[in-house]
C-alpha positions in Angstrom: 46.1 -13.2 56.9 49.3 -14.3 54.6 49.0 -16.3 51.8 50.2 -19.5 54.2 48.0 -19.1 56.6 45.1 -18.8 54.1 46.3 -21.9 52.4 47.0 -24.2 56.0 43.5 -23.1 56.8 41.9 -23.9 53.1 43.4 -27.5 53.6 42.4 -28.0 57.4 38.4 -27.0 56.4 38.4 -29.4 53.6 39.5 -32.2 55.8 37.1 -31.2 58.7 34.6 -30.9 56.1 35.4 -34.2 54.2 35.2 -32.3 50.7 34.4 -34.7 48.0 37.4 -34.8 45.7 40.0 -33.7 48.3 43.0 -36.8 47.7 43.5 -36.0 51.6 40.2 -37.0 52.2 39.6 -39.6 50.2 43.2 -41.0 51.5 41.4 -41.0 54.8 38.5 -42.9 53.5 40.5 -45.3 51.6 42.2 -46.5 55.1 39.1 -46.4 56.7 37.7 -49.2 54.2 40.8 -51.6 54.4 40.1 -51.6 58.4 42.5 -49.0 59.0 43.3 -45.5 60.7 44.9 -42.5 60.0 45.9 -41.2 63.5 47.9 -38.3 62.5 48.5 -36.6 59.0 51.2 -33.5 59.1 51.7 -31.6 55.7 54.8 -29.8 54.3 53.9 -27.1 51.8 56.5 -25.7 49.5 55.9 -22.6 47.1 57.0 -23.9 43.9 55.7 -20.2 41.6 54.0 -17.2 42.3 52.5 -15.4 39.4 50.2 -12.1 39.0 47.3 -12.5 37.0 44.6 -9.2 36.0 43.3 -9.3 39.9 44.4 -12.4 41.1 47.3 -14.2 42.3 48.3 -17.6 41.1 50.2 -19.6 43.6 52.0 -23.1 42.5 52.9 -24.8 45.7 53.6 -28.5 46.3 52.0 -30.5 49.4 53.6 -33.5 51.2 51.5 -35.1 53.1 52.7 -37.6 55.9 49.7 -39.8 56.9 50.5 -42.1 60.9 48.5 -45.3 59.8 47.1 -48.0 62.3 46.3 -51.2 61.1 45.4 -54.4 63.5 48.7 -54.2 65.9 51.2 -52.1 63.5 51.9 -48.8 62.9 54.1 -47.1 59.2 54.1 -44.0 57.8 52.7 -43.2 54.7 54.1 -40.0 52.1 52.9 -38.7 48.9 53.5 -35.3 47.3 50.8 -33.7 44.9 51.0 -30.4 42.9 48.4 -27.7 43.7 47.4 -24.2 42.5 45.6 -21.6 44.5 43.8 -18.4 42.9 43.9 -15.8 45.2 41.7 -12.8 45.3 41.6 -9.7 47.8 43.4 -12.0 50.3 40.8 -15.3 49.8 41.3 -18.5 47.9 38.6 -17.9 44.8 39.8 -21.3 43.3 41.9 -24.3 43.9 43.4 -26.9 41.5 45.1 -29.7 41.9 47.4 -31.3 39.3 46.0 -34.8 38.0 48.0 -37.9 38.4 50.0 -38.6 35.1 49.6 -42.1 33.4 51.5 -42.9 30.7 49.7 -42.7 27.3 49.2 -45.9 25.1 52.4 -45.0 22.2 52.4 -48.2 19.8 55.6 -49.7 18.9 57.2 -49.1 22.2 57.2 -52.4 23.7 60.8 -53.9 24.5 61.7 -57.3 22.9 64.2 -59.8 24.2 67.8 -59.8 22.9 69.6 -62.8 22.9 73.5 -62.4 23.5 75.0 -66.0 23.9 78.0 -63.8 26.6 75.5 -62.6 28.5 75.0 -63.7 32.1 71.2 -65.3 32.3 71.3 -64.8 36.2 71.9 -61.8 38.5 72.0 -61.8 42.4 69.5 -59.6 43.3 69.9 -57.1 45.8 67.1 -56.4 47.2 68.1 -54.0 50.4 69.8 -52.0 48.2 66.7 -51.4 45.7 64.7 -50.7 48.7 67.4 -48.3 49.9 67.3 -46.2 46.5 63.5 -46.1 46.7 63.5 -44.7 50.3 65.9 -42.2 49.4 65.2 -41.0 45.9 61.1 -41.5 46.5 60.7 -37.6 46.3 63.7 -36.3 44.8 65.5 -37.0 42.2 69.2 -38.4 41.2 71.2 -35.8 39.0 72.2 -38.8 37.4 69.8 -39.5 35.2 67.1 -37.4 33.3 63.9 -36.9 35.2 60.9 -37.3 32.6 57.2 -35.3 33.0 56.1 -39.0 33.7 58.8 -40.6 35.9 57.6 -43.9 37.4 59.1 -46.5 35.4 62.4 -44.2 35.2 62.2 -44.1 39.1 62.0 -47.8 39.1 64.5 -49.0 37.0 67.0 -47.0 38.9 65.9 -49.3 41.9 65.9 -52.1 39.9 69.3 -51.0 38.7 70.6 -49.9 42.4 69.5 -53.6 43.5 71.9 -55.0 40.6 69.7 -55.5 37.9 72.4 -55.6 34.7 71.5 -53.7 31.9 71.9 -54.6 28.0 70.7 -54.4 24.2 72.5 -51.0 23.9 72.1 -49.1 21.8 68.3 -50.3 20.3 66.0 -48.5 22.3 63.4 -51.4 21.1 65.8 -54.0 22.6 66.7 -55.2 26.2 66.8 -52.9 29.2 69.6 -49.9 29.0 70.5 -46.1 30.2 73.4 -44.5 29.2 72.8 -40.8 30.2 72.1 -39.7 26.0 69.5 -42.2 25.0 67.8 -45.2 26.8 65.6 -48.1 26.0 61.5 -48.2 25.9 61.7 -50.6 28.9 63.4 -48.6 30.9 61.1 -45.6 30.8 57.8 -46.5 29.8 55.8 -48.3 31.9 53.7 -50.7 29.2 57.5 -51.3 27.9 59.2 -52.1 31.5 55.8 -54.5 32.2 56.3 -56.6 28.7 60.1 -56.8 29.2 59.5 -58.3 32.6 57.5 -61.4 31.6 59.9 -61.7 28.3 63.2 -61.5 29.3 65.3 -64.4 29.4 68.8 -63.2 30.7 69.3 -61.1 33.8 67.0 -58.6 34.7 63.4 -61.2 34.7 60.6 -61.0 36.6 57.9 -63.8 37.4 54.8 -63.2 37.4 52.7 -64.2 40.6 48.6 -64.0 41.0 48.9 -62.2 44.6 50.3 -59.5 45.7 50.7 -60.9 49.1 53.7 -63.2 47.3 55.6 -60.1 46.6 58.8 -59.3 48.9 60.1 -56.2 49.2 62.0 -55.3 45.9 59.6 -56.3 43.6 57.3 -54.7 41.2 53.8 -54.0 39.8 52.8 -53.1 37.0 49.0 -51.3 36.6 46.8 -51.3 33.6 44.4 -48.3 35.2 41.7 -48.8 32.2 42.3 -52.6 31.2 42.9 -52.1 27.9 46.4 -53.5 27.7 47.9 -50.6 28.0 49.9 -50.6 31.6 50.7 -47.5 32.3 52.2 -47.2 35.6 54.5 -49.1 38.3 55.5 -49.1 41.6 58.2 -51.2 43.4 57.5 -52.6 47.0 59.3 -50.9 49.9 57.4 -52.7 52.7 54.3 -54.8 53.7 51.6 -53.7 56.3 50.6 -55.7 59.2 48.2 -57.4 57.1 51.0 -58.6 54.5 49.6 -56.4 51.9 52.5 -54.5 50.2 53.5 -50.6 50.6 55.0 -49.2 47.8 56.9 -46.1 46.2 56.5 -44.5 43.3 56.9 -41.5 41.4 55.3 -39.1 39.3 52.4 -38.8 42.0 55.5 -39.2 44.2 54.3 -41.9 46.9 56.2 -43.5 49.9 54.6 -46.6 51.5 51.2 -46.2 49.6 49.1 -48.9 49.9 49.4 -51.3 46.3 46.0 -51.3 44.7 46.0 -47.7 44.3 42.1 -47.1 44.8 42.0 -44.2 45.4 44.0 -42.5 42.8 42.0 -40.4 40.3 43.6 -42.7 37.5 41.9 -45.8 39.3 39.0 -47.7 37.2 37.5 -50.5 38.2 38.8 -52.3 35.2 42.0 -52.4 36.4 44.3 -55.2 36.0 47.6 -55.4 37.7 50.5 -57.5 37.5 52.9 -58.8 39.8 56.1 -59.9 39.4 59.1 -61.1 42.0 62.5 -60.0 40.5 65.8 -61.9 40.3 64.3 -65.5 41.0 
């Protein structure tokens, strides 16, 4: 048996078996709580390395999974990607690993402040289509250009927010406003605790306002997650969709997600000390 066929029938046992740990499985569960089924999953494996190690091999491959949800009288997709290595001995998996969601750690100092420029438009018209559009395309691949970071999810969605119109400014103090310009960038545009302070701060064009439920959220928006509610937020989505009960879908990146469900409960990085915030953009 090749090395695909052993690793189509390592993840197809797990599932049938309902292996604790397994993110397929615990996906599964995690639908099954909110009153929902999975009718279908189909995965997409791609080798990513292949490495030769004393009597093993070591086999780096990534794993898109696409997961047919039901819920009430509606039907979506749901994607997310997750990297995976196999150890290989004599032909059998010996050992499987999967690659832990990245957070963002808690860096001091990197929290944007507002800039005050008097020529400065205070109001954009948000696009929202168009931030949605960049989402669903860039959701598990990524745009030449700008630099992709280890830990991309606030990168990923300030291009949306960007793509939707958002105006940037405070060039070139990376402390101050919200900015790219291919050589350097500001905190809030790439990290996450960053991205959530300049949100409720800013005063001129790119705002958000912060809402108590998520349900108030339109797609085009974003949340921001503190995973161990210590005030450190450390990652963020932006809503692509809502499910037929109107709780929203979102993308991300990093664990690179399409049309996961908001509250992220069954992501490894999940505690239940989380606090989340949500805010509508461009109102």
């Amino acid at each position: 048996m090749g090395k695909n066929e052993q690793l189509v029938n390592f993840w197809l046992q797990e599932v049938e078996e309902q292996k604790e740990g397994n993110w397929l499985v615990e996906r599964i569960a995690a639908h099954e709580k909110e009153g929902a089924k999975v009718a279908q999953i189909k995965g997409e494996g791609t080798i990513l390395r292949e490495e030769h190690d004393s009597e093993e091999d070591i086999i780096t491959y990534s794993l898109c999974a696409t997961f047919l949800v039901h819920k009430q009288h509606g039907t979506y997709h749901e994607e997310e990607v997750h990297t995976h290595t196999a150890y290989m001995r004599n032909g059998q998996i010996v050992r499987h690993e999967q690659k832990e969601e990245a957070v963002q750690p808690h860096v001091h100092g990197l929290v944007g402040y507002e800039s005050n420029d008097e020529n400065f438009d205070r109001q954009f018209n948000y696009d929202r289509r168009a931030a949605v559009q960049y989402a669903e395309r860039w959701w598990n691949d990524y745009n030449p250009a700008y630099k992709k970071f280890e830990v991309d999810c606030t990168n990923y969605i300030s291009q949306c927010l960007h793509a939707g119109g958002a105006p940037m400014r405070g060039e070139p103090d990376r402390s101050s406003g919200w900015w790219y310009n291919g050589d350097s960038w500001s905190y809030s545009f790439t990290v996450a605790n960053a991205l959530r302070w300049y949100l409720s701060g800013s005063k001129q064009g790119l705002q958000g306002k912060e809402v108590a439920d998520a349900r108030l959220l339109r797609p085009g928006d974003v949340i921001c997650y503190d995973f161990e509610g210590d005030g450190n937020f450390n990652h963020n989505t932006i809503v692509v969709a809502r499910d037929p009960q109107g709780e929203p879908l979102v993308n991300a990146h990093t664990a690179n997600s399409r049309m996961r469900n908001w509250a992220y409960r069954d992501s490894p990085a999940y505690t239940e000390n989380v606090v989340y915030k949500f805010f509508q953009i461009g109102v």
